[in-house]
C-alpha positions in Angstrom: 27.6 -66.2 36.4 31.0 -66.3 37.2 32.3 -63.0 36.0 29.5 -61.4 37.7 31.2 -63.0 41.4 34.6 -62.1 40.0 33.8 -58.4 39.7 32.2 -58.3 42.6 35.2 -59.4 44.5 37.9 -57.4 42.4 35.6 -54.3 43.1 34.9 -55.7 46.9 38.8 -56.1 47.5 39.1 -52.1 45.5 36.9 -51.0 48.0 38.7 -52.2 51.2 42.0 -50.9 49.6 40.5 -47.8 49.2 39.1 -47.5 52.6 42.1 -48.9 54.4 44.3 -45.8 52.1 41.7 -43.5 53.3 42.3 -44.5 57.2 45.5 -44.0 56.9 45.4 -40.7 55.1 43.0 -39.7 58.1 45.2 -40.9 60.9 48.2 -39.0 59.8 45.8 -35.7 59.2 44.3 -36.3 62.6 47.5 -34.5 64.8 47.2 -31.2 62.6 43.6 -30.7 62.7 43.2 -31.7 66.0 45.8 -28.5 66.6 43.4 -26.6 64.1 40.7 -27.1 66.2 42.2 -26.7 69.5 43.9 -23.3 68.6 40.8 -22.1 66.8 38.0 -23.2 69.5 40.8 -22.7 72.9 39.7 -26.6 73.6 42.5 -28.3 75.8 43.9 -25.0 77.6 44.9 -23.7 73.9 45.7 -19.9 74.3 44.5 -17.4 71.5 46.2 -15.1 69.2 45.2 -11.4 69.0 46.8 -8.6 68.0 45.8 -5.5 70.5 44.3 -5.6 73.6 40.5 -3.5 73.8 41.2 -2.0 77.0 38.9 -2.5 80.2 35.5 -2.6 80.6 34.0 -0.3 83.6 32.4 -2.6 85.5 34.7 -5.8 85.3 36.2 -8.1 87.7 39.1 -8.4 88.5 41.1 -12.2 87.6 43.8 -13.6 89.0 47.0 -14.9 86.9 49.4 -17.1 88.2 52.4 -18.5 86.0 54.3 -21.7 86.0 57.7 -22.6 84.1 59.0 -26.5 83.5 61.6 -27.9 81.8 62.0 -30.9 79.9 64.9 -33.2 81.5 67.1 -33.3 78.0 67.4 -29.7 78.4 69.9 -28.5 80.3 68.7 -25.2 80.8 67.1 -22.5 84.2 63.9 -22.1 83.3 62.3 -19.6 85.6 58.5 -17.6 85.8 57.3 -14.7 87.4 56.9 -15.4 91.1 54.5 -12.8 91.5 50.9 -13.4 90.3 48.7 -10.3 89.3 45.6 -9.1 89.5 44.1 -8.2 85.7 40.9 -6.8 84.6 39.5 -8.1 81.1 41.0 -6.2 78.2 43.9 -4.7 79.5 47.5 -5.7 78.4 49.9 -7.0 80.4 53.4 -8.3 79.9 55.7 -10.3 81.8 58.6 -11.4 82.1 60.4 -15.8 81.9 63.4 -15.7 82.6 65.8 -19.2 80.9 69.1 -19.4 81.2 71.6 -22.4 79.4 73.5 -24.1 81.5 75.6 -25.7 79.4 78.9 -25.1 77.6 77.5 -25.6 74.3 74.8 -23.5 72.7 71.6 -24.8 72.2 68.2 -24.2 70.9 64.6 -24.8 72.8 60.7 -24.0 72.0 58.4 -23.8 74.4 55.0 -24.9 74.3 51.7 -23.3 76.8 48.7 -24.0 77.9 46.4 -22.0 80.5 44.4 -23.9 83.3 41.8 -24.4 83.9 41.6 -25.7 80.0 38.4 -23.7 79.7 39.8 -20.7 80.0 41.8 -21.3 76.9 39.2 -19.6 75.0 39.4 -16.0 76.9 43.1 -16.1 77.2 44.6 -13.7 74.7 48.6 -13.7 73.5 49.7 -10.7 71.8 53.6 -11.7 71.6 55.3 -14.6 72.8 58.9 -16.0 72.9 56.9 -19.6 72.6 56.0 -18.1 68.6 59.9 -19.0 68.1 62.6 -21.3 68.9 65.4 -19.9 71.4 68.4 -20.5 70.8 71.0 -19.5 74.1 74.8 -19.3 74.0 76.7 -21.1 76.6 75.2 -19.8 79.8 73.7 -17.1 78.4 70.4 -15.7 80.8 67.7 -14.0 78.8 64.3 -12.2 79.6 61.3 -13.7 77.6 58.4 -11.3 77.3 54.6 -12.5 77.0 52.3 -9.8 76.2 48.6 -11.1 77.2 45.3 -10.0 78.4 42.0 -11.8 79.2 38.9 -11.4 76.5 36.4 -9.1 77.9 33.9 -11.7 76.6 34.9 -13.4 80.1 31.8 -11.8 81.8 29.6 -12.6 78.8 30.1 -16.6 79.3 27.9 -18.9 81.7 30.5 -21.7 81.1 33.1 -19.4 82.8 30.9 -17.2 85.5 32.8 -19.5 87.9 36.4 -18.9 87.2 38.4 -16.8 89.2 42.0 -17.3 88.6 43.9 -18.5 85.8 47.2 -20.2 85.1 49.7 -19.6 81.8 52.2 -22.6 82.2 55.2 -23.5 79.8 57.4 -26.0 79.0 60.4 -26.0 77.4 62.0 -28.7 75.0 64.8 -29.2 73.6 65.2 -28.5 69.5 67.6 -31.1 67.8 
């Protein structure tokens, strides 16, 4: 009777290692699937990749896009967007133009990352190229023009979650890169 009781807790005390290891093995995948899912689905303002815009559609409306530049306070470094917001029809390609400048004596590297708001236009908004794809490095103040090529999924009109949105905002924030 007693060996019974004593496998029972050696399997017992296997089983709670084993579970504890595989909460821990969970928690530290959670950050990159949670990016998975966000960059897959748009969730959380998460733009999308594409690689060519499909051009317009007759009878679409029109959107506006407004842009928005910060910079993280470790970075000493002009970080500037477009002042002008546009006007875009789904599926046509636009680029623009952030402008960052380092104001240091010292070069240094940042990376930028973006979101679009309201989040639930994540899922429409469409990046061809972006300078947040890459680290910039800038020389000792050293100005540069940053292109972002974009345009809005033509899908837009197709979903009853987004029949209410009329303007959109890409916003970026730069950090530092040790």
């Amino acid at each position: 009777m007693e060996k019974t009781t004593k496998f029972k807790n050696i399997y017992f005390v296997f089983y709670v290692f084993l579970f504890a290891f595989g909460m821990l093995g969970l928690s530290f995948a959670s950050v990159p699937l949670y990016d998975l899912f966000c960059r897959v689905t748009g969730y959380a303002g998460t733009t999308q990749k594409a690689s060519l815009a499909p051009g317009p559609k007759v009878d679409a409306s029109l959107y506006k896009v407004r842009f928005d530049a910060n910079i993280s306070p470790d970075l000493n470094w002009a970080f500037v967007a477009p002042s002008d917001e546009i006007q875009l029809k789904p599926g046509v390609e636009k680029i623009i133009y952030y402008t960052a400048k380092n104001l240091s004596n010292e070069p240094s590297t940042g990376t930028a990352s973006f979101n679009v708001s309201p989040p639930k236009a994540g899922s429409v908004f469409m990046k061809i190229e972006c300078f947040c794809f890459i680290n910039q490095k800038l020389m000792p103040n050293e100005e540069i023009k940053m292109p972002v090529s974009f345009y809005i999924d033509p899908e837009i009109d197709n979903d009853d979650n987004l029949k209410s949105l009329n303007e959109i905002t890409l916003s970026y924030t730069f950090f530092k890169v040790e």
